[in-house]
C-alpha positions in Angstrom: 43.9 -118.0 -71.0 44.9 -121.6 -70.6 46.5 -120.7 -67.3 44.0 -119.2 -65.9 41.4 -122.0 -67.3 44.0 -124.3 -65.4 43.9 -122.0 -62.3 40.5 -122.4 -62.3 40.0 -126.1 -62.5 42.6 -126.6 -59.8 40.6 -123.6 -57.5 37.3 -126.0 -58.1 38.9 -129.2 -57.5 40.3 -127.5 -53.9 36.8 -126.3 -53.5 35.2 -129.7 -54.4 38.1 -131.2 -52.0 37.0 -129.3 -48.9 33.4 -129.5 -49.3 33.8 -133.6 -49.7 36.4 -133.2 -46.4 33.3 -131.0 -45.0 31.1 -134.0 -45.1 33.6 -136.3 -43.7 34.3 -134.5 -41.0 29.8 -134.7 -39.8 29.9 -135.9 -36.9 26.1 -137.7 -36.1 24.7 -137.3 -32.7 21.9 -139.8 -31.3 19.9 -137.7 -29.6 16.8 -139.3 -27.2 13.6 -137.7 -26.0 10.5 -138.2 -24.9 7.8 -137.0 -27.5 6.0 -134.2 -27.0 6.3 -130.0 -27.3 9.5 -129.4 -25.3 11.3 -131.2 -28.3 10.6 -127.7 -30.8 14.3 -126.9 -30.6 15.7 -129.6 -32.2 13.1 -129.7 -34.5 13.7 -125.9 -35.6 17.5 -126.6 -35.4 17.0 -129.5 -37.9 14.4 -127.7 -40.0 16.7 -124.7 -40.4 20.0 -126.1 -40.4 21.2 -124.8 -36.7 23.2 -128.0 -36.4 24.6 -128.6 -39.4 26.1 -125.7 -40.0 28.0 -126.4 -37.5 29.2 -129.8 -38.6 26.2 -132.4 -36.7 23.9 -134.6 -38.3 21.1 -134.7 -34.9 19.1 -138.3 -35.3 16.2 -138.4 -32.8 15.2 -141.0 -30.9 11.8 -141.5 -28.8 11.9 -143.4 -25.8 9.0 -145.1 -24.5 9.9 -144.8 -20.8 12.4 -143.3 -18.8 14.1 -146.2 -17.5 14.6 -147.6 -20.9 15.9 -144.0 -21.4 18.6 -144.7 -18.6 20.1 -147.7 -19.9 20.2 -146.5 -23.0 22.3 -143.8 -22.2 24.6 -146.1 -19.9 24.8 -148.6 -22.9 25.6 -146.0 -25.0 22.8 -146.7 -27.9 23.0 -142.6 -27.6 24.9 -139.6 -26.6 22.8 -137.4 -25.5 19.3 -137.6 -23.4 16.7 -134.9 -23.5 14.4 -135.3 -20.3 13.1 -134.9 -16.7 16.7 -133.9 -14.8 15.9 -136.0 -12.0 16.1 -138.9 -14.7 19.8 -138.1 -14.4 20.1 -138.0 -10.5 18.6 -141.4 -10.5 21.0 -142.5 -13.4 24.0 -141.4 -10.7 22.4 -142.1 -7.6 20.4 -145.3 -7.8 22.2 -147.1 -11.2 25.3 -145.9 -10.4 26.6 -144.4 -13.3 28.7 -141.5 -13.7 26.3 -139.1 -15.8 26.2 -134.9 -15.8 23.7 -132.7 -16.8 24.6 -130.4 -19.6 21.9 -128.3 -20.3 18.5 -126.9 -19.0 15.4 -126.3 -20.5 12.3 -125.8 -19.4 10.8 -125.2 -15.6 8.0 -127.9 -16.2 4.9 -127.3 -18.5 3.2 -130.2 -16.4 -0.7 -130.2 -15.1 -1.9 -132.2 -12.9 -4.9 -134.3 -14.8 -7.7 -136.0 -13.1 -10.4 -138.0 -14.7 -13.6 -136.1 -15.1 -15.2 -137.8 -12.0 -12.6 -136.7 -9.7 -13.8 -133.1 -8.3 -10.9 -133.0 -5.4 -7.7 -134.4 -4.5 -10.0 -136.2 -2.0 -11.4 -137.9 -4.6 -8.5 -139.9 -5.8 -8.2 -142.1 -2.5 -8.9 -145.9 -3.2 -7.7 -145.3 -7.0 -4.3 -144.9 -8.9 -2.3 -142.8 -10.3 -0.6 -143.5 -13.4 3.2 -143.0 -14.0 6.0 -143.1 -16.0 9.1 -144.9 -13.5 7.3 -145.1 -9.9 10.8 -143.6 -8.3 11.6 -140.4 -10.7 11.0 -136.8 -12.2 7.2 -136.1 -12.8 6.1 -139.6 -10.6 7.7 -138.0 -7.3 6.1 -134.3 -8.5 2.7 -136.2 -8.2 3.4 -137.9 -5.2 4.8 -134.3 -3.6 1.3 -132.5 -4.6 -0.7 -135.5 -3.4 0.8 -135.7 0.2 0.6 -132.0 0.5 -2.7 -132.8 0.2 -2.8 -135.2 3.0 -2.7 -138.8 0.5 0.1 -140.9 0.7 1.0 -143.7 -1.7 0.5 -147.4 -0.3 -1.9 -146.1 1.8 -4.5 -143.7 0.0 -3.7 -144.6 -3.6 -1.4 -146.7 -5.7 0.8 -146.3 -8.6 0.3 -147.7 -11.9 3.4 -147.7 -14.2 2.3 -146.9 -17.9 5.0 -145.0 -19.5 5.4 -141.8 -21.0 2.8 -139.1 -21.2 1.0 -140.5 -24.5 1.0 -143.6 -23.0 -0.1 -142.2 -19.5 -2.7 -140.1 -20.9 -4.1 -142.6 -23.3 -4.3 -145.2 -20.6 -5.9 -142.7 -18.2 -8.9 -141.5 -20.4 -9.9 -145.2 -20.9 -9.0 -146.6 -17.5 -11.8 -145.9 -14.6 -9.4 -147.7 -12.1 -6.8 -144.4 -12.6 -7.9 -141.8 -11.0 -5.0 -139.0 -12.5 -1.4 -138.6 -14.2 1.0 -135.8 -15.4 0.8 -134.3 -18.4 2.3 -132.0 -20.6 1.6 -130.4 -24.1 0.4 -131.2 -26.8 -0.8 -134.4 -24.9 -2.3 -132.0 -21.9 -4.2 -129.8 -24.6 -5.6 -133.5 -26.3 -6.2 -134.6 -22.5 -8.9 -132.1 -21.6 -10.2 -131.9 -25.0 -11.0 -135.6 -24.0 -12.5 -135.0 -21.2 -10.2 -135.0 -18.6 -9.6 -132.1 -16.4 -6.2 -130.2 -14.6 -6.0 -129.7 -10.9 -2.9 -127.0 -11.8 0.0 -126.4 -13.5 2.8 -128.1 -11.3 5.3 -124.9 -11.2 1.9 -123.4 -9.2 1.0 -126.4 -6.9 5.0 -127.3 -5.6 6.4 -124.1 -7.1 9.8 -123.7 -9.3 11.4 -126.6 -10.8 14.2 -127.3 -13.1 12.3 -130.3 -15.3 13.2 -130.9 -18.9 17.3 -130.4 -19.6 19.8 -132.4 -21.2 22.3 -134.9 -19.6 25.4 -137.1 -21.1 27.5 -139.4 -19.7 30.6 -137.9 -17.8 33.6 -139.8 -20.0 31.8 -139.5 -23.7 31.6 -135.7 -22.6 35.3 -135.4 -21.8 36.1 -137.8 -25.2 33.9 -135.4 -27.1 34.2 -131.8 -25.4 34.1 -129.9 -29.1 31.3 -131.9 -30.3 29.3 -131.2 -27.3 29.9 -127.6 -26.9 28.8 -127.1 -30.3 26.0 -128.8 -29.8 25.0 -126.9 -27.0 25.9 -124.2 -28.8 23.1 -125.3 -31.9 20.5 -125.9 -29.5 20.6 -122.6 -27.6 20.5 -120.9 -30.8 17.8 -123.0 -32.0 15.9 -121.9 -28.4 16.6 -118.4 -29.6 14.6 -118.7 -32.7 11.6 -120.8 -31.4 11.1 -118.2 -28.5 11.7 -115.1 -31.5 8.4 -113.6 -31.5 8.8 -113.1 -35.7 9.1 -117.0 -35.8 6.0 -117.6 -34.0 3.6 -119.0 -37.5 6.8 -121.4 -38.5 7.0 -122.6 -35.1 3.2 -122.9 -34.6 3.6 -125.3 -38.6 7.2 -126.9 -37.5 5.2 -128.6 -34.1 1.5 -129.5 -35.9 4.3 -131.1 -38.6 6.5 -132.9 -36.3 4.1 -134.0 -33.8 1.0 -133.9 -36.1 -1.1 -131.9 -34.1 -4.3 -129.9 -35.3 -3.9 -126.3 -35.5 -5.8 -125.2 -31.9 -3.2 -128.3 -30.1 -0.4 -126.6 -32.1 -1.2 -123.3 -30.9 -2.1 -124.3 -27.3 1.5 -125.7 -27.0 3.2 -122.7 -28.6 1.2 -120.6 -26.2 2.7 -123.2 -23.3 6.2 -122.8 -24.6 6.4 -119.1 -23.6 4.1 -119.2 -20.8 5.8 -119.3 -17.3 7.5 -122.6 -16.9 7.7 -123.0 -20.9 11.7 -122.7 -22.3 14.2 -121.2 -20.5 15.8 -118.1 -22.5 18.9 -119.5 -23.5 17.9 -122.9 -22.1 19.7 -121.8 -18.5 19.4 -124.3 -16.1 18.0 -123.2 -13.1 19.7 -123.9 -9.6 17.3 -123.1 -7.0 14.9 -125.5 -9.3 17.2 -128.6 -9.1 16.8 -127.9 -5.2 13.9 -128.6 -5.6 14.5 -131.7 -7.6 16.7 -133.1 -5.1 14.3 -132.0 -2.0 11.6 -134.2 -3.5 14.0 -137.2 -3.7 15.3 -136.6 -0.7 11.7 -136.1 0.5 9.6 -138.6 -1.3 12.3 -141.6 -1.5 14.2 -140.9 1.7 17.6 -140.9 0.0 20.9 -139.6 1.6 19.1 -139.5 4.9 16.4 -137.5 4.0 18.9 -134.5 3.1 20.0 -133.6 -0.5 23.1 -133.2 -1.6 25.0 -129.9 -2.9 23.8 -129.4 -6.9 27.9 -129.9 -7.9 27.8 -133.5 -7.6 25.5 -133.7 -10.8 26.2 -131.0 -13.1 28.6 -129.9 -15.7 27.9 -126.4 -17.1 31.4 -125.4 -18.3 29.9 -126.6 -21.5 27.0 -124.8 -21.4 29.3 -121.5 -20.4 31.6 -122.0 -23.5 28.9 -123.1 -25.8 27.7 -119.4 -25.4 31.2 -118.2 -25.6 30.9 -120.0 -29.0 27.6 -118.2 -29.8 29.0 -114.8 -29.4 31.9 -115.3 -31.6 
């Protein structure tokens, strides 16, 4: 009996060992995002313990802007961005700094707002339109749909530089000098509740685009290969349960909880979330999306010539392909 007592003690002080070695071993990932809906993954990975159980303590950050997002990322204050894509092009292309995009997911949840005033596209000449960074993501989406529309910035409108959607939409319900702004849930849903209206969903006025995803910088990746993959690996898994039909009342509680939202907003942005242009299954990245993202820079900036680039030079997605190799083990 005493041996086994003995056996037993030195079984639960190996046990004790590995579970301390366990914790030693977390490895914490800064992870930075705009607020808003999109976010529901990492929530639900949190919430449920996606990440940790595979050894990642995920610390969110909000950014106010998506410049301070850049530099952030460059300076590394964080690992990992959640955001626009083209965020990253400009990261590469106008900063210089050798980023990658990791991940997709989603194909933009965006409307085009107007104050209630506006009844046309028309109507927006002679006013502004508010924006996050005047040379990026959803800023060149509005200045795409307005000059298909025959208005052109610096001559029918101007751009005022606000911030992210909060910020943008807050600023645009109380300023009469703005005339609209892109938006996206649950700050969209709020929006019209407060009066203002949508001109369309974006994937319906410039059709498909790859818009939210995830991008790192090109050496931390290489530095950190395992840590990312399982990451990737946590978050698809965490997409898998948000878009789980079964799931749908503790997601609908997770986002009024996170982002305290009434129940209707809450609802309204689950409903977004699947709709077309929600989350990607598996948060793919879509290809003939980025095209897009690089026409519109190409387009609306004039950069290499006025002809994008191949999607290569920005992307990364043999971590995405082994992060499901991951999952399926």
């Amino acid at each position: 009996m005493k041996r086994i007592a003995v056996s037993i003690a030195v079984l639960a002080v190996g046990i004790l060992c590995q579970g301390r070695a366990a914790l030693a071993q977390e490895t914490t990932l800064r992870v930075n995002v705009f607020p808003g809906a999109a976010n529901i993954a990492l929530f639900t990975g949190i919430e449920k313990g996606v990440f940790a159980k595979r050894g990642l303590r995920i610390e969110i950050q909000n950014t106010p802007n998506s410049d301070q997002q850049r530099a952030g990322l460059a300076a590394g204050k964080f690992e990992i961005a959640h955001a626009g894509v083209d965020n990253a092009v400009a990261l590469i292309e106008v900063a210089g700094q050798d980023a990658i995009i990791v991940l997709g997911g989603d194909g933009s949840m965006n409307e085009f707002l107007v104050r209630t005033e506006i009844n046309s596209f028309a109507d927006i000449r002679g006013k502004a339109l508010a924006v996050d960074a005047p040379n990026t993501s959803y800023a060149l989406v509005a200045k795409k749909i307005l000059k298909n529309h025959g208005l052109l910035v610096d001559r029918d409108y101007t751009l005022h530089p606000v911030g992210g959607t909060a910020e943008r939409i807050a600023e645009l319900v109380k300023n009469p000098s703005l005339a609209a702004g892109m938006g996206f849930p649950p700050f969209s849903i709020r929006a019209k509740a407060q009066g203002l209206k949508s001109m369309g969903y974006q994937r319906d006025l410039i059709g498909p685009y790859q818009a939210g995803g995830a991008y790192v910088m090109r050496a931390w990746a290489r530095a950190n290969s395992a840590v990312l993959e399982r990451y990737l690996a946590s978050y698809i898994e965490s997409v898998r349960m948000v878009l789980d039909p079964a799931n749908r009342a503790q997601t609908i509680g997770l986002l009024a909880q996170r982002l305290k939202l009434e129940p209707q907003v809450a609802e309204g942005s689950y409903a977004a979330l699947l709709a077309p242009g929600g989350l990607a299954r598996d948060a793919r990245f879509d290809i003939d999306g980025f095209r897009t993202v690089l026409s519109l820079r190409a387009e609306m900036e004039g950069q290499w010539g006025g002809t994008p680039p191949a999607p290569d030079k920005f992307l990364d997605l043999g971590y995405y392909e082994r992060a499901l190799t991951l999952l399926a083990q």
